[in-house]
C-alpha positions as CSV (number, residue, x, y, z in Angstrom):
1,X,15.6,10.2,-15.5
2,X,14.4,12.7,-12.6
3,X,11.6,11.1,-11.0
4,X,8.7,13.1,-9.4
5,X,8.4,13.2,-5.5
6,X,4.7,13.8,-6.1
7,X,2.4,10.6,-6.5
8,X,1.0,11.0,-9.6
9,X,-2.6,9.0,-10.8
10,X,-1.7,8.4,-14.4
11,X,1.7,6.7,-13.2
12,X,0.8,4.9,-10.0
13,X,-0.1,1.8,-8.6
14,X,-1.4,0.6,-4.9
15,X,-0.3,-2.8,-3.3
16,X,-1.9,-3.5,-0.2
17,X,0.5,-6.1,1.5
18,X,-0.7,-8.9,4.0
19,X,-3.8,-7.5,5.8
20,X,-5.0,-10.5,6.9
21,X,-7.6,-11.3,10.1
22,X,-5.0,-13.2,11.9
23,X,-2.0,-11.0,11.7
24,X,-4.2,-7.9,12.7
25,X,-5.2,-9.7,15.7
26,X,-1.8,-9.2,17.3
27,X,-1.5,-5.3,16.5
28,X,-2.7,-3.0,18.6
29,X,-6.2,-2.5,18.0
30,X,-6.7,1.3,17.6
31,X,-3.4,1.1,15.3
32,X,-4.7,-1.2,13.5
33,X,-8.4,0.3,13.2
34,X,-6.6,3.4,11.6
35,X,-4.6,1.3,9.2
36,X,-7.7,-0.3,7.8
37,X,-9.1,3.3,7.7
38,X,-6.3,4.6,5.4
39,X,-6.0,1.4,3.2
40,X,-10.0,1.9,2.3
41,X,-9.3,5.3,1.4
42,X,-6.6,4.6,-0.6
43,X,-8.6,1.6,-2.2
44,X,-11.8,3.6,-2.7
45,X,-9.4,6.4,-4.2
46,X,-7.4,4.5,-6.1
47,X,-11.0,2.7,-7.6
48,X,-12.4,6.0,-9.0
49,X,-9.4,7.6,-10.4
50,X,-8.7,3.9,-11.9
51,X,-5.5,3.1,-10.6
52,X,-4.3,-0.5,-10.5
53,X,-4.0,-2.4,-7.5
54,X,-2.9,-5.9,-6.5
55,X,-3.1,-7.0,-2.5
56,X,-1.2,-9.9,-1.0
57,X,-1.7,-12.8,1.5
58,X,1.0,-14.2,3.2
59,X,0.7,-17.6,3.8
60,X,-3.1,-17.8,4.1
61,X,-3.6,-21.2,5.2
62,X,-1.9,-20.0,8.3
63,X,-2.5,-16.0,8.8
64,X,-6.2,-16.7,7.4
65,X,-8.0,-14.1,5.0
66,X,-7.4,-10.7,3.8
67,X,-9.6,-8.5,6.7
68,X,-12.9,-8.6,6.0
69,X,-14.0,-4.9,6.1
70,X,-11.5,-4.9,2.9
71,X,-12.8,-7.8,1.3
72,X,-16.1,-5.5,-0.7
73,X,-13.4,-3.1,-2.0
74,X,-11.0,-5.9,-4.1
75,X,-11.7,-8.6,-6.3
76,X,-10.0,-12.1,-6.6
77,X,-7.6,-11.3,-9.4
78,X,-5.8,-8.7,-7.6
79,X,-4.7,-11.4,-5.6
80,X,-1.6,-12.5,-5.2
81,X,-0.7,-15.9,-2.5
82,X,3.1,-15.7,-1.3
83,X,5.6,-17.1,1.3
84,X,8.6,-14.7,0.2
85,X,8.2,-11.3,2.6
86,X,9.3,-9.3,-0.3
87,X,6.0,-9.4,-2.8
88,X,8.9,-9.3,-5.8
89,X,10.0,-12.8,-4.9
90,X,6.9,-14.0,-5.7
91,X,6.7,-14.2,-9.7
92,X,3.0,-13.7,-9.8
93,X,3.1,-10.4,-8.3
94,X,5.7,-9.2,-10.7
95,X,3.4,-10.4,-13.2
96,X,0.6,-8.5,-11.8
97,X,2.7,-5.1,-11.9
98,X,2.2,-2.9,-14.4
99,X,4.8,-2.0,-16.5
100,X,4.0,1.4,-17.8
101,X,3.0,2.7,-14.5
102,X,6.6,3.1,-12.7
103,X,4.9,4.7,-9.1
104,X,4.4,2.0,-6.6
105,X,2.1,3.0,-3.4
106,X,2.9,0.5,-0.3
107,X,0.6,0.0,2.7
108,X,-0.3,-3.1,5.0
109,X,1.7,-5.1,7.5
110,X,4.4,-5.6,8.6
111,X,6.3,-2.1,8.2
112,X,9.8,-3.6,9.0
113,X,9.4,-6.7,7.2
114,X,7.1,-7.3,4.1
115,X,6.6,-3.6,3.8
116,X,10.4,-2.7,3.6
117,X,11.4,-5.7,2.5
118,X,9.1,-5.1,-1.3
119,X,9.8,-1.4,-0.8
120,X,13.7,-1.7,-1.2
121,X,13.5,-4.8,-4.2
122,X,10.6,-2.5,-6.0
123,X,13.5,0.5,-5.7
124,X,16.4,-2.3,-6.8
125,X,13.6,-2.8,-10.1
126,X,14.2,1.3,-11.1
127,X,10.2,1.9,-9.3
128,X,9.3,4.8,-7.3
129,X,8.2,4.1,-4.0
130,X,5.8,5.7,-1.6
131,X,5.0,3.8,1.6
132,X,1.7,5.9,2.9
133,X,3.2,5.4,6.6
134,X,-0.4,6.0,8.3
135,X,-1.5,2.7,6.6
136,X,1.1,0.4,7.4
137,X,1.6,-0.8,11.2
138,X,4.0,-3.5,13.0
139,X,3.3,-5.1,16.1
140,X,5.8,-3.0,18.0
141,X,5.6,0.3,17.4
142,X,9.6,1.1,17.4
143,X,9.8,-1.4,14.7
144,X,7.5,0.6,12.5
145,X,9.3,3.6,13.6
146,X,12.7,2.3,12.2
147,X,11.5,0.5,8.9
148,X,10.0,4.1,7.9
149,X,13.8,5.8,8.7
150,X,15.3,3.3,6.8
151,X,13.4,3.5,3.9
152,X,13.5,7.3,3.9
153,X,17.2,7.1,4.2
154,X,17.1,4.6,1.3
155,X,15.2,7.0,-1.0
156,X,11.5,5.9,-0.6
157,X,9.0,8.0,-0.5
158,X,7.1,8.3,3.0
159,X,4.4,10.1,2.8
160,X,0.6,9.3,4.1
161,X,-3.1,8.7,3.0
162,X,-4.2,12.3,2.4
163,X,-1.0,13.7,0.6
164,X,-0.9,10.7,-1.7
165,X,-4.6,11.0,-3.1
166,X,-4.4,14.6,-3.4
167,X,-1.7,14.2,-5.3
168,X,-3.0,11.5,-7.4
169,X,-6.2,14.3,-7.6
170,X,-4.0,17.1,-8.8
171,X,-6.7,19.3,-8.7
172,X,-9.8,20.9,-6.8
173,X,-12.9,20.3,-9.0
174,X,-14.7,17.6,-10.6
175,X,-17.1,15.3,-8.9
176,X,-14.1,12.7,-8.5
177,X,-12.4,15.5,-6.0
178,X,-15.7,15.8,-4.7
179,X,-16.0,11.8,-3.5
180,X,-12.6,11.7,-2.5
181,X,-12.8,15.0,-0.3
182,X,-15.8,12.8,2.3
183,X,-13.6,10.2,2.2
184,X,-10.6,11.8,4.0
185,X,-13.0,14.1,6.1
């Protein structure tokens, strides 16, 4: 099977991976502000076109919360609790995939370990993988840096916030395209 390099709506999903308060307090702030930029508009995005998504806490007794400014956009079952830094280790969250939708869109922290980690098992699974590379961040920078070569090396996709929901959009019209355009302005 030849798989599309485009993100497509009616075949995609979004996980949002470990954006919790107490991990993005040790990223650089204006990083980190942008990251949270790019996940709402993949969220709000990913909302009106009805595309499934799950989010993940790492440890939260520990790393605290999902970020707040997220918080409005998700609900409690899209949650998924996990220790494992690859999200497919964690049963629930392969429960909480859907099956018929083989795209799998990857943003949060950390790029070179939780990030890559899911995005190579989700590959080993036969999924599609994009990682929107302007929504995920690591502490240091060159980390980032390498976890995005090696995944692109690996086959994932790496692409970024306003490609993917254009893509997902497919098209100029509709008041859909319309919400979506203010969102990325």
């Amino acid at each position: 099977m030849k798989s599309s390099q485009i993100s497509q709506s009616a075949n995609s999903q979004l996980v949002l991976i470990d954006l919790q308060e107490r991990l993005a307090a040790v990223m650089q702030p204006e990083a980190m502000q942008q990251v949270l930029k790019h996940c709402s508009i993949l969220l709000q995005a990913a909302k009106l076109l009805e595309i499934p998504q799950i989010y993940t806490e790492q440890y939260p007794k520990g790393l605290g919360a999902t970020c707040a400014g997220l918080l409005p956009q998700l609900t409690e079952h899209q949650r998924v609790e996990k220790t494992a830094f690859s999200c497919c280790d964690e049963p629930t969250f392969c429960r909480k995939l859907t099956g018929d939708r083989p795209q799998v869109v990857l943003a949060g922290m950390e790029a070179h370990i939780c990030i890559l980690q899911t995005a190579l098992a989700l590959q080993a699974q036969g999924r599609q993988v994009f990682v929107a590379a302007d929504a995920v961040i690591s502490r240091n920078p060159e980390y980032k840096a390498n976890a995005l070569q090696r995944l692109c090396t690996a086959g994932v996709i790496v692409s970024n916030t306003e490609s993917i929901v254009f893509e997902w959009l497919g098209r100029a019209e509709g008041d859909v395209f319309k919400q979506i355009s203010k969102l990325v302005r």
